[in-house]
C-alpha positions as CSV (number, residue, x, y, z in Angstrom):
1,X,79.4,96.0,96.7
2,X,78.6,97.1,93.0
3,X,81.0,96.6,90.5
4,X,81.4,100.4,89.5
5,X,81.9,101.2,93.7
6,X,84.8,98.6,93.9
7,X,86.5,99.5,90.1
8,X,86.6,102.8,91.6
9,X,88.5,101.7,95.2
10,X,90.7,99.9,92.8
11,X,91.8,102.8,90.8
12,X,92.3,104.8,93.9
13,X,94.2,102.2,95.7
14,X,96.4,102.2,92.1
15,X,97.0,105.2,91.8
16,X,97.7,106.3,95.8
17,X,101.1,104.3,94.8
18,X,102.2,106.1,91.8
19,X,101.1,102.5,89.2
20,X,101.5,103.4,85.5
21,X,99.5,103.1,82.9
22,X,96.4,102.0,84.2
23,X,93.9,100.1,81.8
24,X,90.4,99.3,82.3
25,X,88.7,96.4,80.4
26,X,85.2,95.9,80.5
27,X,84.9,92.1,79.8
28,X,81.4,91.2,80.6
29,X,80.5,90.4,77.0
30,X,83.2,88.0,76.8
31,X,84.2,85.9,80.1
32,X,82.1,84.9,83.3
33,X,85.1,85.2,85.4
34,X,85.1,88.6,86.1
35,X,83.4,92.3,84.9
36,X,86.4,94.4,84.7
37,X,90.2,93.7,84.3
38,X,92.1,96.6,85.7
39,X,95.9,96.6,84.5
40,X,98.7,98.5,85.8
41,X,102.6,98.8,85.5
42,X,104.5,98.9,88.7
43,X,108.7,100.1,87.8
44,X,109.9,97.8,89.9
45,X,109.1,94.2,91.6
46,X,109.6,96.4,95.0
47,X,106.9,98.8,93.1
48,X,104.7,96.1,91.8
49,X,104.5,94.5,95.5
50,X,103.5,97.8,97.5
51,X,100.8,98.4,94.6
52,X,99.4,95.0,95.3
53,X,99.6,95.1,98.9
54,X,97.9,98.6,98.8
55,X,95.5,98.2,96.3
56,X,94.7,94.8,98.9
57,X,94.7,96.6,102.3
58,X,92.2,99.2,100.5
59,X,89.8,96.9,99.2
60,X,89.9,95.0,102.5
61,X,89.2,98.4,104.4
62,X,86.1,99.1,102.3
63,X,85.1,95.7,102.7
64,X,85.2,94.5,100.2
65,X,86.6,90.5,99.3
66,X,89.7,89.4,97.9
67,X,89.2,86.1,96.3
68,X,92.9,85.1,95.7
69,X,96.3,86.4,94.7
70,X,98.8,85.1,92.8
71,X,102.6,85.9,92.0
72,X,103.4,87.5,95.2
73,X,106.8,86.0,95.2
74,X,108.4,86.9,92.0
75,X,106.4,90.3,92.1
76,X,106.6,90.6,88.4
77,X,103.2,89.8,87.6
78,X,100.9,90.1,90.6
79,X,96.9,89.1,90.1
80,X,94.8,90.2,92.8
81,X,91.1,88.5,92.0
82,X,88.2,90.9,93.6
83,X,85.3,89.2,92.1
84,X,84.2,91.0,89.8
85,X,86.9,93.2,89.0
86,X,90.6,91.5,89.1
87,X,93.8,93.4,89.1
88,X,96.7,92.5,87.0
89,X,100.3,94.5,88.3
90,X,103.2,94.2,86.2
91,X,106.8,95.0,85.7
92,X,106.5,97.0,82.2
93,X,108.4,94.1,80.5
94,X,106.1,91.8,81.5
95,X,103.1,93.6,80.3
96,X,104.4,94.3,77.5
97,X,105.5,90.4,76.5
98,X,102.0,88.6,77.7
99,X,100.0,92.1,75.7
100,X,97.0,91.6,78.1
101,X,95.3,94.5,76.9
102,X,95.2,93.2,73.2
103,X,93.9,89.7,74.4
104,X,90.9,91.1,75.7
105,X,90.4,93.9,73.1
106,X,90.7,92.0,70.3
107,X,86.8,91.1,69.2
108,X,84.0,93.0,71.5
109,X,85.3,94.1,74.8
110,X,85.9,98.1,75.1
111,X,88.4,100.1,76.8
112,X,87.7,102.8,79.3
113,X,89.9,105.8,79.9
């Protein structure tokens, strides 16, 4: 699946759930890990959990891969690795303390809207 096929099943599956704020990184000119970082704000760790488990079944139905996914328990901060886009969804406080979007906007990367 091409990266801009699955960034968009990702923002769907985001959005179908009501997340906030949704940011999209383009970090291919600074990491190998992944091509896009796609980060979201869920109002609750009840919130952040259904966004992840949506934005999860949806990927899975277009199928696509999930690769891991991490911080299902606390359900503050909940990655879920795609390949080549991975999903960050996170209590606003959370967000707001780790700054993810300044990390990897700092030097080259770009935001898209």
């Amino acid at each position: 699946m091409k990266t801009e096929q699955l960034q968009k099943i990702v923002i769907d599956a985001l959005e179908e759930l009501k997340a906030e704020e949704i940011h999209v990184i383009d970090v291919r000119d600074n990491t190998t890990i992944t091509d896009i970082m796609v980060i979201a704000s869920g109002n609750s760790t009840r919130h952040v959990k259904s966004i992840a488990d949506n934005l999860i079944l949806r990927v899975k139905e277009e199928r696509g891969h999930i690769i891991g996914v991490e911080g299902e328990k606390e359900a503050e901060w909940i990655l879920v690795d795609c390949g080549d886009v991975v999903a960050h969804v996170m209590l606003p406080s959370v967000r707001d303390f780790y700054a993810l979007e300044k990390l990897w906007t700092m030097e080259h990367t770009k935001v898209n809207p």
